[in-house]
N, C-alpha and C positions, 0 to 999 in steps of 0.2 A: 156853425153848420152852413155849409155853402148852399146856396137855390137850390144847383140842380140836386141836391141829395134827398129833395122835397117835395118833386114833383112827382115820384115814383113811391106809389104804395100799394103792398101787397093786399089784396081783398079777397072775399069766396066771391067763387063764379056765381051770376045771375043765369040761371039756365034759360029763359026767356032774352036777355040780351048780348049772354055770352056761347049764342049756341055754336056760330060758325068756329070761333077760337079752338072751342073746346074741340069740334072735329078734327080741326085742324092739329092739334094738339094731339091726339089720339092715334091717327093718322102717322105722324113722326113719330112716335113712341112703336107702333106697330112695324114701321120701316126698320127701326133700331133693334128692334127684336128678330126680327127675321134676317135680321144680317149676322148675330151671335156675335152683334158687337163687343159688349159687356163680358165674351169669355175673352179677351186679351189681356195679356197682364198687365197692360197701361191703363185697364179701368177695375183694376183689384180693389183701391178704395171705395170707390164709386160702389163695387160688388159687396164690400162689405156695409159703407154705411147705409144702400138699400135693405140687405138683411137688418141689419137693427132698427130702423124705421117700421119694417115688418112686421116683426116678433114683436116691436112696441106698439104696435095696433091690435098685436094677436089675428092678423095675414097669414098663418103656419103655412099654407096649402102654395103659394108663392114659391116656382124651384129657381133660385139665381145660380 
């Protein structure tokens, strides 16, 4: 395993020190939804593996 495949590792956000991210994050996700990006059919996987991530949290209410 090479270095850099080890400096990067995925955590849960700290809401105290990951506030600004997390806006910011939120933020782009809202830009991307209000554009009806996700109805193109170059993000149809993308559409579906969000459904199953969904239905796998029991999200039913969720319209992709």
């Amino acid at each position: 395993m090479d270095s850099a495949s080890t400096d990067c590792q995925l955590t849960i956000a700290d809401m105290s020190s990951d506030l600004e991210v997390l806006k910011k994050a939120q933020e782009c996700a809202r830009e991307i939804m209000s554009k009806n990006v996700l109805d193109a059919e170059e993000y149809r996987g993308l559409r579906a593996e969000m459904r199953r991530l969904f239905a796998k949290t029991g999200s039913d209410n969720v319209v992709l």
